[in-house]
C-alpha positions as CSV (number, residue, x, y, z in Angstrom):
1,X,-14.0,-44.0,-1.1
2,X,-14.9,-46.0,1.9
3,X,-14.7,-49.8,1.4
4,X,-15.0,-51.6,4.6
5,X,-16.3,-49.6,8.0
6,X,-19.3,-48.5,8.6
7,X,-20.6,-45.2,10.3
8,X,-24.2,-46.2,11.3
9,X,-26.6,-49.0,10.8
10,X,-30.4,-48.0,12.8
11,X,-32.4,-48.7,9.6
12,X,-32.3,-52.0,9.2
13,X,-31.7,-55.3,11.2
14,X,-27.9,-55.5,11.8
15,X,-27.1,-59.0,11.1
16,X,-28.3,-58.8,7.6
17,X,-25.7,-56.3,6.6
18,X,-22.5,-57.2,4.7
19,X,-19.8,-54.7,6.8
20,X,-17.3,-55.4,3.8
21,X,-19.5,-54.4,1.1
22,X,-21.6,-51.2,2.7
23,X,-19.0,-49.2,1.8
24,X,-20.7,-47.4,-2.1
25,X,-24.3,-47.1,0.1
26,X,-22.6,-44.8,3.2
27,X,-20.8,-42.8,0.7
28,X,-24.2,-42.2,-1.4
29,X,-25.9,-41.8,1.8
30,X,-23.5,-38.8,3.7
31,X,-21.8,-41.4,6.5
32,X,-25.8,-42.3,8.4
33,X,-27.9,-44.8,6.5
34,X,-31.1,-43.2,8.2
35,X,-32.8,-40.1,7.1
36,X,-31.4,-36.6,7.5
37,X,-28.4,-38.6,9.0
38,X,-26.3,-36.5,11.7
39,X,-28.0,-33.2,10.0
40,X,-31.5,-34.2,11.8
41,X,-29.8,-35.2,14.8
42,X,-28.3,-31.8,15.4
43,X,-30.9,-29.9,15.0
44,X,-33.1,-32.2,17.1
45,X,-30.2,-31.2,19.8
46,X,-30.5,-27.6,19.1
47,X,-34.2,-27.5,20.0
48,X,-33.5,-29.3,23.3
49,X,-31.2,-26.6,24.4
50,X,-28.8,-29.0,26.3
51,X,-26.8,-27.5,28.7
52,X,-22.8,-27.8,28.3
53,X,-21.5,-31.2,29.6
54,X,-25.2,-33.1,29.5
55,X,-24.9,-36.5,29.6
56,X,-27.6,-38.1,26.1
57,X,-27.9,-41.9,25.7
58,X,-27.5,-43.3,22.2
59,X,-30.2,-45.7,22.2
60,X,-30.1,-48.8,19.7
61,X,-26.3,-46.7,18.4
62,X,-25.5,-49.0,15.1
63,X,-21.7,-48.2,14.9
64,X,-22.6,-44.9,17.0
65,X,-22.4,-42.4,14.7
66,X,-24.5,-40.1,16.7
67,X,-22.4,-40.8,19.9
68,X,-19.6,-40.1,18.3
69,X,-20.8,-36.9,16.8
70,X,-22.0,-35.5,20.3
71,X,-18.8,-36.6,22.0
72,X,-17.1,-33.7,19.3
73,X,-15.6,-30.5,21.0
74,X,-16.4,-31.8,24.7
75,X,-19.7,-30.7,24.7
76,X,-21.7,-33.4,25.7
77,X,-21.0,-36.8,27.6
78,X,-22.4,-39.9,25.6
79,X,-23.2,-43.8,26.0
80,X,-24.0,-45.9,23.3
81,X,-26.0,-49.1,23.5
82,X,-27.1,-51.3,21.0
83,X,-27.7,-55.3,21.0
84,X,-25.2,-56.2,17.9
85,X,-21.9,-57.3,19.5
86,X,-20.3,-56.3,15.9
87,X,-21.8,-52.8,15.2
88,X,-20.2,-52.3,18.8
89,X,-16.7,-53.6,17.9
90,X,-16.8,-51.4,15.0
91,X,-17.5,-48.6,16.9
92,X,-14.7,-49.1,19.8
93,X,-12.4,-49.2,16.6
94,X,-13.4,-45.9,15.1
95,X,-13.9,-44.0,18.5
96,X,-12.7,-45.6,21.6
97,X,-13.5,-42.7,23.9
98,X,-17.6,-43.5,24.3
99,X,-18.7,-45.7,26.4
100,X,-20.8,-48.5,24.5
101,X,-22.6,-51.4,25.9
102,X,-24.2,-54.5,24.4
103,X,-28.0,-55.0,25.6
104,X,-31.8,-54.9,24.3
105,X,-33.4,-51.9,24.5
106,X,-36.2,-53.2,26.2
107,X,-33.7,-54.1,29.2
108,X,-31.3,-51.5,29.7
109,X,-28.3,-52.3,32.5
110,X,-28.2,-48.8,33.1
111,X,-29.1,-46.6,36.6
112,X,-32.8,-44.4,37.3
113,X,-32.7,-40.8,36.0
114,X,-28.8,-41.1,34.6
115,X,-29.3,-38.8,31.7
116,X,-30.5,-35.3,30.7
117,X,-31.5,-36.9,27.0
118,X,-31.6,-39.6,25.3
119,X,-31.3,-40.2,20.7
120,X,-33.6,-42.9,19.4
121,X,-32.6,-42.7,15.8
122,X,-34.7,-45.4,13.3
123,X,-35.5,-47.8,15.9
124,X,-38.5,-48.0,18.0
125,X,-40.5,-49.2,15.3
126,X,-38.0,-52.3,15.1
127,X,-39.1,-53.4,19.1
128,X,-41.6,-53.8,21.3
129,X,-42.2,-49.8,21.3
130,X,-44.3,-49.8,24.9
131,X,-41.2,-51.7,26.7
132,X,-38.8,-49.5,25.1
133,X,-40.2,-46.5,25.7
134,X,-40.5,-47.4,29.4
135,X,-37.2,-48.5,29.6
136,X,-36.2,-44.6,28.4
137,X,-38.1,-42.8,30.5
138,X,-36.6,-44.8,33.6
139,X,-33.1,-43.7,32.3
140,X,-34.1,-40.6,31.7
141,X,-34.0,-37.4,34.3
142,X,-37.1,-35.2,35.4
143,X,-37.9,-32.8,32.7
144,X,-35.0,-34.7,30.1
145,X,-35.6,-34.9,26.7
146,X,-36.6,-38.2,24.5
147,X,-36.1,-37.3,21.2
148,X,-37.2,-40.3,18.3
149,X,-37.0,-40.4,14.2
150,X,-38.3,-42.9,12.5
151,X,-41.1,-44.8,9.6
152,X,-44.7,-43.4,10.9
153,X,-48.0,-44.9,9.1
154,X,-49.8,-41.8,7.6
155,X,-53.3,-41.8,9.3
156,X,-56.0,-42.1,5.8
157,X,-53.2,-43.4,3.6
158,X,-53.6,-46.8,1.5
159,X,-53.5,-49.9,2.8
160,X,-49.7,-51.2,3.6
161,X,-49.2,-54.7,1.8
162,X,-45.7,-55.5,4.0
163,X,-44.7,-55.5,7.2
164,X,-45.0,-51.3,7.2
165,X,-48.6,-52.2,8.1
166,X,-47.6,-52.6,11.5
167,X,-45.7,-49.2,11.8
168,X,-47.4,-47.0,14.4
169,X,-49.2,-43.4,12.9
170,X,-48.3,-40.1,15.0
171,X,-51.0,-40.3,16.8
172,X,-50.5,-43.4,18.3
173,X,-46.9,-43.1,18.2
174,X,-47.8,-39.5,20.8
175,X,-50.5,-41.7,22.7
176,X,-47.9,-44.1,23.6
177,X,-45.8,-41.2,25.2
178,X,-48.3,-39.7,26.9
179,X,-49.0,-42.5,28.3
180,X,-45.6,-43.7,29.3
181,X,-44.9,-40.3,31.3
182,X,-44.1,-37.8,28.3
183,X,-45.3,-35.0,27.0
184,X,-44.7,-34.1,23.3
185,X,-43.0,-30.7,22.5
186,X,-42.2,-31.2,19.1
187,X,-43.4,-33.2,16.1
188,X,-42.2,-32.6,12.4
189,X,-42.9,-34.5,9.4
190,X,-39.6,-35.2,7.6
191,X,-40.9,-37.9,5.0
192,X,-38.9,-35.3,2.2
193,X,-35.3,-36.8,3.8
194,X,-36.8,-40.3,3.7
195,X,-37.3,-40.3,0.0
196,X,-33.7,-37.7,-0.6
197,X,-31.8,-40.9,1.3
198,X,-33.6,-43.6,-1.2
199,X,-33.0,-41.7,-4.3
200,X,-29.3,-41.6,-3.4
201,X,-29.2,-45.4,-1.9
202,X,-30.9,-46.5,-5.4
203,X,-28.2,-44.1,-7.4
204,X,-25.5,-46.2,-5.2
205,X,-23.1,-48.3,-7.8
206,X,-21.6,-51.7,-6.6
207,X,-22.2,-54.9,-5.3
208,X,-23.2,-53.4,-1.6
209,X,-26.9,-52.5,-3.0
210,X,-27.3,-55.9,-1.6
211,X,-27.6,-54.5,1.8
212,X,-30.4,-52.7,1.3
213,X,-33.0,-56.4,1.3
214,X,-36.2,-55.6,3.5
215,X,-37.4,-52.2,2.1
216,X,-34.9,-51.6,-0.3
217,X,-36.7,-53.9,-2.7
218,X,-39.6,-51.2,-2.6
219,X,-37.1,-48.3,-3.4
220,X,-35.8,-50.2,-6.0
221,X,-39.0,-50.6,-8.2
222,X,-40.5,-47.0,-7.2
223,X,-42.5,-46.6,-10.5
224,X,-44.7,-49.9,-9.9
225,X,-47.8,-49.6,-8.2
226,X,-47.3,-51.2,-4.8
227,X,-44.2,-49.2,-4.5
228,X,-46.2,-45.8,-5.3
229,X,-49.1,-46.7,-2.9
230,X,-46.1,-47.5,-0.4
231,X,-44.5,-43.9,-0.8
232,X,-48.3,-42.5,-0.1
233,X,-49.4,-44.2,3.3
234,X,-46.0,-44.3,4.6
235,X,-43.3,-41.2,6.2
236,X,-40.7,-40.3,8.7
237,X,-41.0,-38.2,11.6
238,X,-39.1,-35.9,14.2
239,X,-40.7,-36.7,17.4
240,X,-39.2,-34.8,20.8
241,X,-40.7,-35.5,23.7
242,X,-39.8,-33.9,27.7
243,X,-40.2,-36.0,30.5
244,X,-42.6,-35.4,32.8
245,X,-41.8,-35.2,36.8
246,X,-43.8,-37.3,38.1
């Protein structure tokens, strides 16, 4: 069993986790503590199609678990970037060979139209979505491919009574990229993998269920209530979006 590193860390903010004790919750949760883990991400891949040696930007990367899977074979080129100085160090231990760098999403140090796609796994609805989205489409090639999992409000659904008020609904979450310069090819509702990864997490033995704080203490007491109404008005999408030219 793992007991100290960890594979990937989007779902939650990273300076709350305890790396020495996440060890029981990656195990229960397949390596990616986000939703469908690499499973999602390579199908998300296979509908973009990308050419052999494409070069995909691992936006807000965790320990860059999904760098590190597209790296695999020589396939694709990969850059990781993510703000937490300490997911990154963990990642340089576990696979040297990508290229990771330490900056907010919202400012990226990185060139005009320098990549053919780019993975936003669990994230945007953590920052200033607008400025981040912008920042990805300037990275991002003519005609590349933005492709985003993550919470998403259920349009009709209860009223949130936590911070997931604030999480965008698809439409607004689409609105945003049309508007930034996208235009959405995909859109699948994958809320079934949100609720597969909490019934493992909540399964998890060990001191490490600590890690889960934030919305773990709604998993945890899934029978009350609040925690059912929670389940109703909230879900987790596959978004995949193509660039536009101009």
């Amino acid at each position: 069993m793992r007991t100290s590193s960890l594979s990937e860390l989007s779902c939650g903010t990273a300076d709350r986790w305890n790396l020495q004790d996440a060890g029981a919750l990656l195990d229960a949760a397949e390596d990616t503590l986000r939703p469908g883990g690499l499973g999602l991400t390579e199908y998300a891949l296979e509908c973009c199609n990308f050419p052999d040696g494409s070069s995909i930007l691992d936006a807000g990367c965790g320990t860059a678990a999904t760098a590190r899977h597209l790296v695999k074979g020589g396939r694709l080129a990969a850059v990781g970037v993510d703000r937490s100085s300490s997911l990154l160090a963990e990642a340089r231990r576990l696979c040297a060979q990508v290229p990771l760098i330490c900056a907010e999403l919202e400012r990226l140090p990185l060139a005009d139209a320098s990549f053919d796609g780019v993975v936003c796994e669990c994230v945007l609805s953590q920052t200033s979505g607008h400025e981040v989205i912008s920042e990805l489409r300037r990275v991002l090639r003519p005609d590349g491919y933005l492709i985003l999992t993550d919470l998403y409000r259920k349009t009709g659904g209860p009223a949130a009574t936590s911070p997931m008020e604030l999480l965008a609904t698809r439409e607004q979450t689409v609105d945003l990229l049309e508007a930034a310069g996208f235009e959405t090819v995909l859109w699948e509702d994958r809320t079934a993998e949100l609720k597969q990864l909490a019934l493992r997490l909540i399964m998890a033995s060990g001191p490490s269920q600590g890690n889960l704080s934030g919305w773990s203490r709604q998993l945890r007491c899934s029978s009350e209530p609040a925690a059912s109404a929670w389940w109703q008005g909230v879900g987790y999408h596959l978004v995949i979006s193509r660039r536009n030219r101009t």
